[in-house]
C-alpha positions in Angstrom: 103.8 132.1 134.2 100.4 133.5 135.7 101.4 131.9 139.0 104.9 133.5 139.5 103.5 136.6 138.1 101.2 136.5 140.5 104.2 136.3 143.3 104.7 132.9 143.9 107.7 131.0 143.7 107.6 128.2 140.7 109.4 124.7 139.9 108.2 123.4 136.8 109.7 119.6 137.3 110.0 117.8 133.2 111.0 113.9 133.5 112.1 114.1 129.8 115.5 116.1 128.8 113.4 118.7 127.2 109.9 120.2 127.5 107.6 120.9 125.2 106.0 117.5 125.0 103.9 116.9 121.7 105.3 120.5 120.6 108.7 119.9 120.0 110.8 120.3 117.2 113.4 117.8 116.2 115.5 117.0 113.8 114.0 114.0 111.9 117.1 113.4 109.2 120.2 115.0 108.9 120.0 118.8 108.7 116.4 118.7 108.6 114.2 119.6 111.4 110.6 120.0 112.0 107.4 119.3 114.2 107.2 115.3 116.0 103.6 115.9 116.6 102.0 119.0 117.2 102.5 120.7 113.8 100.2 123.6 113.8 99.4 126.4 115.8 95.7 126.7 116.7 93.2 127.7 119.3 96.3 129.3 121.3 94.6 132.1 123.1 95.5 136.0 122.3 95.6 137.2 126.0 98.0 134.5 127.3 100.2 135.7 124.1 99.7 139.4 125.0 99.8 138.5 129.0 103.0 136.4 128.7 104.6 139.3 126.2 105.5 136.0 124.1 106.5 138.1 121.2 109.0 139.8 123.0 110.6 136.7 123.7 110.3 135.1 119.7 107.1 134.0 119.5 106.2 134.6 115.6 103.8 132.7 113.2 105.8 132.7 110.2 102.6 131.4 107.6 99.7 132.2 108.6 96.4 129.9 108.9 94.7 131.6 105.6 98.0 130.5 103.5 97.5 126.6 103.5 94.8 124.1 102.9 93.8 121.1 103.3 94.5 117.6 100.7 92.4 114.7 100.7 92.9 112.4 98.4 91.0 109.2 97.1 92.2 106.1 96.1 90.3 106.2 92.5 92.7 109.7 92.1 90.2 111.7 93.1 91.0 114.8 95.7 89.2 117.3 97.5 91.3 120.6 98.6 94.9 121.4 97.6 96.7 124.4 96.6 94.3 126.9 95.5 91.2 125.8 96.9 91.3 127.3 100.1 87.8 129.3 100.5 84.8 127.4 100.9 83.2 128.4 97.6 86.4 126.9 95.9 85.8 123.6 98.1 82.3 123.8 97.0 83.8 124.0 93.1 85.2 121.2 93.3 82.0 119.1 95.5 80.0 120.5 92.7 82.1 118.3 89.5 80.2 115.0 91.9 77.0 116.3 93.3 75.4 119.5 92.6 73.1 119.3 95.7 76.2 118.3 98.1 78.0 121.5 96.5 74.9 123.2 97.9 74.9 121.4 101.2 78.3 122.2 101.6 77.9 125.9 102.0 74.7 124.5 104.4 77.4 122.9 106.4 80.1 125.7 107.0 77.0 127.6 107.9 75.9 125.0 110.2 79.4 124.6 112.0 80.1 128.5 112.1 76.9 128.6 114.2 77.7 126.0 116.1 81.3 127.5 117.1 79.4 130.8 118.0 77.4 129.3 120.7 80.4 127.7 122.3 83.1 130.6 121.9 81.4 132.8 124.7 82.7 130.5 127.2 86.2 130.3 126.4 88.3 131.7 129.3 85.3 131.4 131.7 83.9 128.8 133.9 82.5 125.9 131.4 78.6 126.5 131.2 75.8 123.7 131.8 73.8 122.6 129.2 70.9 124.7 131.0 73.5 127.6 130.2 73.7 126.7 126.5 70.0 125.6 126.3 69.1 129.5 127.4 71.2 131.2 125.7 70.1 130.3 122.4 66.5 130.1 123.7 64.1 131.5 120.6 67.0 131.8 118.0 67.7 130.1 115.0 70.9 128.8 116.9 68.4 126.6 119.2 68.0 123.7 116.3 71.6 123.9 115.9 72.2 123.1 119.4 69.6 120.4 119.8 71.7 119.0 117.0 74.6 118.8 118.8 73.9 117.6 122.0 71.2 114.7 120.6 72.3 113.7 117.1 75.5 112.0 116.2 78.2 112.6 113.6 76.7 110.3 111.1 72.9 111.5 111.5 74.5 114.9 110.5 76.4 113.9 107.6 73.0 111.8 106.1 71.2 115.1 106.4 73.4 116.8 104.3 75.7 114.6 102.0 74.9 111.5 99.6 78.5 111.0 98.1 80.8 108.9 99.8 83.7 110.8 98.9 81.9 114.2 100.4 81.1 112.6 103.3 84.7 111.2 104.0 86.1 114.9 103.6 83.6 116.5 106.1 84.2 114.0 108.8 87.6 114.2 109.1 88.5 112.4 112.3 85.3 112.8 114.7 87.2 113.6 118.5 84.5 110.7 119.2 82.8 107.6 118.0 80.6 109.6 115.3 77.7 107.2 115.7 77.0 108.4 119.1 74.9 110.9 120.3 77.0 114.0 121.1 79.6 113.0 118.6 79.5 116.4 117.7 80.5 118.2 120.5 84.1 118.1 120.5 84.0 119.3 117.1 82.2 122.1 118.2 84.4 123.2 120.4 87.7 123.4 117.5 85.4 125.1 116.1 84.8 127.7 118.6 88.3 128.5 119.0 88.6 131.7 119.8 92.3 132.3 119.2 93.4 135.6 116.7 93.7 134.8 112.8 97.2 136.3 113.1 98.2 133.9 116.1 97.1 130.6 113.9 99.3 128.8 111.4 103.0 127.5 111.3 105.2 129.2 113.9 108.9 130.2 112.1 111.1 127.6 113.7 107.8 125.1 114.2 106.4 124.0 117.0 109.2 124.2 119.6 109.8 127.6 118.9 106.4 128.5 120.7 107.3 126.4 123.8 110.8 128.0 123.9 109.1 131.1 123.5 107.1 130.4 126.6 110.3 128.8 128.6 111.8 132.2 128.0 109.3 134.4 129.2 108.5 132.5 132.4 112.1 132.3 133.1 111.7 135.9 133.0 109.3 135.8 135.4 111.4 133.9 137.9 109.9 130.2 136.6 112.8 127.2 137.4 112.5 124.5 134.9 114.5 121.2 135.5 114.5 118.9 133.0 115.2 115.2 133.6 113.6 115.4 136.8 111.0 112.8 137.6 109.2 113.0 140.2 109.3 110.8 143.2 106.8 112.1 145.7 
């Protein structure tokens, strides 16, 4: 879309019959149809929305990323999350009926994790900075520990600073984007976390996940984008 907007004449070539890849919707039963992968909207940036005109051309987030939350269940019957508990105080709530000092490490963590995201978030749609960049920029702030943290410790070291029950530390990791006992585990986490897309651009598009890339097709088509499908390439 930037390129043709920018004058030049684009092929997009797709080997599969449809494109979209992981963000496709498809219907998994007999009059039912949802997301095969992909199956929420986040981190999708505000000024390729507003550059594209996407919601000119049916891009809508139907409910939005404040309106669900997240389950985890134990095998002893136990849960964190769920309808209702969305904020973090609520999360905490529930921590809090286990361990009253994880309920107050918990609030420690968001904290931690919100700072984290800030130091990372400057860079989106920029050239990725060094670690000298990083280093400096939080030079002789409280965000400099935080750092330190995330480019030395790993995953685990972080959750023993803050956690002693099993079932709070298994909700906090979540799936680590990296072996969680290395160094620098934290990182990629770090970066979700810095997403810097708009709360109203986050959450369930209406008509899932294929209805953003459709969106898309749409407006580079506009643009004068060709997209073949079943085209693979040969040279």
């Amino acid at each position: 879309g930037y390129l043709a907007r920018s004058g030049l004449s684009v092929l997009m070539l797709e080997r599969l019959d449809k494109i979209g890849g992981a963000m496709t919707t498809d219907e998994f039963a007999p009059g039912f149809w949802g997301p095969m992968c992909a199956y929420v909207l986040h981190g999708f940036q505000g000024k390729v929305i507003d550059d594209l005109k996407l919601r000119q051309h049916g891009f809508e987030v139907a409910r939005r990323a404040d309106s669900y939350g997240r389950f985890h269940p134990f095998p002893d019957g136990s849960f964190f999350g769920g309808p209702g508990a969305l904020p973090d105080l609520d999360i905490a709530g529930q921590i809090r009926a286990r361990s009253e000092h994880d309920a107050r490490s918990y609030l420690a963590w968001v904290a931690f994790w919100e700072q984290a995201g800030a130091i990372i978030r400057p860079y989106f749609l920029t050239e990725p900075p060094s670690v000298a960049d990083l280093v400096e920029s939080v030079r002789g702030t409280a965000r400099e520990e935080v750092l330190e943290k995330l480019l030395t410790w790993s995953f685990l070291e972080l959750l023993d600073e803050y956690f002693d029950d099993e079932h709070v530390r298994a909700f906090v990791l979540r799936t680590p984007e990296c072996d969680a006992r290395g160094a620098g585990s934290m990182l990629g986490t770090a970066i979700r976390q810095a997403e810097a897309s708009r709360e109203e651009d986050k959450g369930v598009p209406r008509g899932s996940m294929g209805a953003v890339i459709d969106a898309i097709a749409s407006a580079v088509r506009s643009l004068g984008v060709e997209i073949r499908t079943g085209a693979p390439v040969q040279r």
